[in-house]
C-alpha positions as CSV (number, residue, x, y, z in Angstrom):
1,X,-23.2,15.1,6.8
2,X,-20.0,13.8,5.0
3,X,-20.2,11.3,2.7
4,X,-18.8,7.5,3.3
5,X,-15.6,6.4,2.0
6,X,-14.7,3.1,2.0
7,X,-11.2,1.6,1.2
8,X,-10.4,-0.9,-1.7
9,X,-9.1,-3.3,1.0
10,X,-8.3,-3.9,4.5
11,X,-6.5,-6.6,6.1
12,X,-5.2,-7.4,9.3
13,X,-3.1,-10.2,10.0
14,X,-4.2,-12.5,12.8
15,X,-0.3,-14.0,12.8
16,X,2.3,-11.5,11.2
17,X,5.3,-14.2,11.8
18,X,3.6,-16.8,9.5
19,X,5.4,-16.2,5.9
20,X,3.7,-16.3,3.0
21,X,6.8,-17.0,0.5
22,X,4.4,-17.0,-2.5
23,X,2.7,-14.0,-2.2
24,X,6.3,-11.8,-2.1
25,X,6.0,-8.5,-1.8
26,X,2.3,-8.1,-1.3
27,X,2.6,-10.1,1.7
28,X,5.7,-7.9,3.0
29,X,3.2,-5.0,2.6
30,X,0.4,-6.7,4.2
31,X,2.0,-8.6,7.3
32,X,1.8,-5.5,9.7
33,X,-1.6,-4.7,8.2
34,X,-2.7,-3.0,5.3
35,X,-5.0,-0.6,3.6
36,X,-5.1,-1.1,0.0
37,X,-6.0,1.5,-2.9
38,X,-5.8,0.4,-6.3
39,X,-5.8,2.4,-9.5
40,X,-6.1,1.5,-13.2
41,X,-4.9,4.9,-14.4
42,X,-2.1,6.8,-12.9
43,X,-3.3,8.6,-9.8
44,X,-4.1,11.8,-9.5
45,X,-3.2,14.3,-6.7
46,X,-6.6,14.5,-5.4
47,X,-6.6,10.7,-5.3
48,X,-3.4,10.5,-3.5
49,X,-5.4,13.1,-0.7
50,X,-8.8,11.4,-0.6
51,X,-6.9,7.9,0.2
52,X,-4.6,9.5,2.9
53,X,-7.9,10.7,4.1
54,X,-9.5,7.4,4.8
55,X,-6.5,6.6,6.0
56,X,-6.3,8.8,8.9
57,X,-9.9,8.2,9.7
58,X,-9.4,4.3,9.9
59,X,-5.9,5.6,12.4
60,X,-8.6,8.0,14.3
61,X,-11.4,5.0,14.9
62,X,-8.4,2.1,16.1
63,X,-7.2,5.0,18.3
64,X,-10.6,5.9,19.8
65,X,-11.6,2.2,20.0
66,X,-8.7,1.8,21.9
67,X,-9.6,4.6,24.0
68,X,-12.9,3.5,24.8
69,X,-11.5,0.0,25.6
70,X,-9.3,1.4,28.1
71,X,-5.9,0.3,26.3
72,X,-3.1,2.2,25.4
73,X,-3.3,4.2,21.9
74,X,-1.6,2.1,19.4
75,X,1.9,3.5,18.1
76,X,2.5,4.6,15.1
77,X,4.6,1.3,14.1
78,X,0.9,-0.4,15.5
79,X,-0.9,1.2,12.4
80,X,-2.3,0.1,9.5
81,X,-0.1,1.1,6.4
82,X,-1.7,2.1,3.1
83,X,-0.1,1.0,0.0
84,X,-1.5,3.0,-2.9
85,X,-1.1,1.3,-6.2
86,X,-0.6,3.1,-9.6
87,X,0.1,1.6,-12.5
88,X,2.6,4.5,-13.4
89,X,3.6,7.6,-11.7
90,X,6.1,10.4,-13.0
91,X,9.4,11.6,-10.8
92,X,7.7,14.5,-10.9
93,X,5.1,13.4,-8.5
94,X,6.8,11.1,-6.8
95,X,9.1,14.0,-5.6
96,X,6.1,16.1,-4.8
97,X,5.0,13.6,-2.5
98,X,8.2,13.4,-0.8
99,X,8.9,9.9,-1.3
100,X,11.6,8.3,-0.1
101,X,13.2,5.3,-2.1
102,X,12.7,2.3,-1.0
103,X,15.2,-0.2,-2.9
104,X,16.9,-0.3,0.6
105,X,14.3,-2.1,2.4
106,X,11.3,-2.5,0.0
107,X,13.0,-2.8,-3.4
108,X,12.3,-0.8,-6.8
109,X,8.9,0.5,-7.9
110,X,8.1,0.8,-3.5
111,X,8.2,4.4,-2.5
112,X,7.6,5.3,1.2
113,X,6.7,8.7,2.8
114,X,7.4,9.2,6.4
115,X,6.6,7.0,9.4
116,X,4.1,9.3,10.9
117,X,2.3,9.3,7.4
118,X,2.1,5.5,7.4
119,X,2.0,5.4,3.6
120,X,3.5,3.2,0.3
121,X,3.4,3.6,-3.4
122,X,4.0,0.8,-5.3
123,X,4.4,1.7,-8.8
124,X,3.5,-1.2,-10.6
125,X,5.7,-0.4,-14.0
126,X,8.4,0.4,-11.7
127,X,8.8,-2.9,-9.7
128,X,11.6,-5.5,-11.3
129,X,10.1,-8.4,-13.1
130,X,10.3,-11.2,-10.4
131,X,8.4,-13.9,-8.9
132,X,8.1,-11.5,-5.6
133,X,6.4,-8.7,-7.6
134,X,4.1,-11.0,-9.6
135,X,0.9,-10.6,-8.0
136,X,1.1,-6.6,-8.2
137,X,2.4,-6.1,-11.6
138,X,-1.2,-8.5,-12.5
139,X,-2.7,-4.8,-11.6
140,X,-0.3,-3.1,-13.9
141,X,-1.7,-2.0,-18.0
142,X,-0.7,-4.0,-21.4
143,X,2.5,-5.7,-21.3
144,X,3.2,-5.5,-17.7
145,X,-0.5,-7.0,-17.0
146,X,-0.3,-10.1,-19.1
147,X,3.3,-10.9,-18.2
148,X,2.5,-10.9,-14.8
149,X,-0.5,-12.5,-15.5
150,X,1.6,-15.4,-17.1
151,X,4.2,-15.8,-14.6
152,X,1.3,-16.4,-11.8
153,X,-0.1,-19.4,-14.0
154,X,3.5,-20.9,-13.2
């Protein structure tokens, strides 16, 4: 019997055109709905695994749900995305996971794998210091943290 695993956060939007100006970027990640993992230390390979894991399982229970419901399997664009947060992350890695950049549509510190994989990592000392970022670099370390921390008093 496998053991249960359980994601940081889950959220599903019941309205995805509503915009939520003041919560920037995390509600641009969230709006399609959103599994979120968040890290104090830099992740770790395995981490990066495990997480992908739940992941697919939460893909494999909306898809058999579906199923059982007698609907059409959700596509891919229909699935949750999970945003793993890190508060740093090499090049190294982030090659190894075969990001792609995402300044084009997601901006700095947002690295995407492939559609199929359904998957972000927002590197938190990555992301430029803007009101849009604020409420992830609040999960960032030291300097990053209590900046952030002070811009979201504002």
């Amino acid at each position: 019997m496998s053991e249960a695993r359980y994601i940081d956060l889950y959220f599903v939007p019941d309205d995805a055109s509503i915009d939520v100006p003041m919560l920037g970027l995390l509600w641009k990640c969230a709006s399609t709905g959103a599994a979120f993992e968040a890290f104090r230390c830099a992740v770790q390979d395995d981490e990066i695994r495990s997480t992908m894991g739940k992941l697919f399982s939460v893909h494999e229970d909306i898809t058999r749900d579906a199923k059982q419901k007698d609907l059409p399997a959700p596509k891919t664009s229909e699935l949750p995305r999970l945003w793993i947060i890190t508060p740093t992350m090499s090049k190294r890695k982030l090659k190894a996971c075969n990001v792609i950049t995402g300044e084009s549509d997601w901006g700095a510190g947002v690295y995407v794998l492939g559609d199929i994989q359904r998957t972000g990592i927002v590197v938190v000392h990555h992301l430029p210091k803007t009101p849009d970022t604020v409420w992830f670099r609040i999960l960032g370390k030291g300097k990053v943290q209590q900046k952030g921390s002070t811009e979201s008093d504002r």
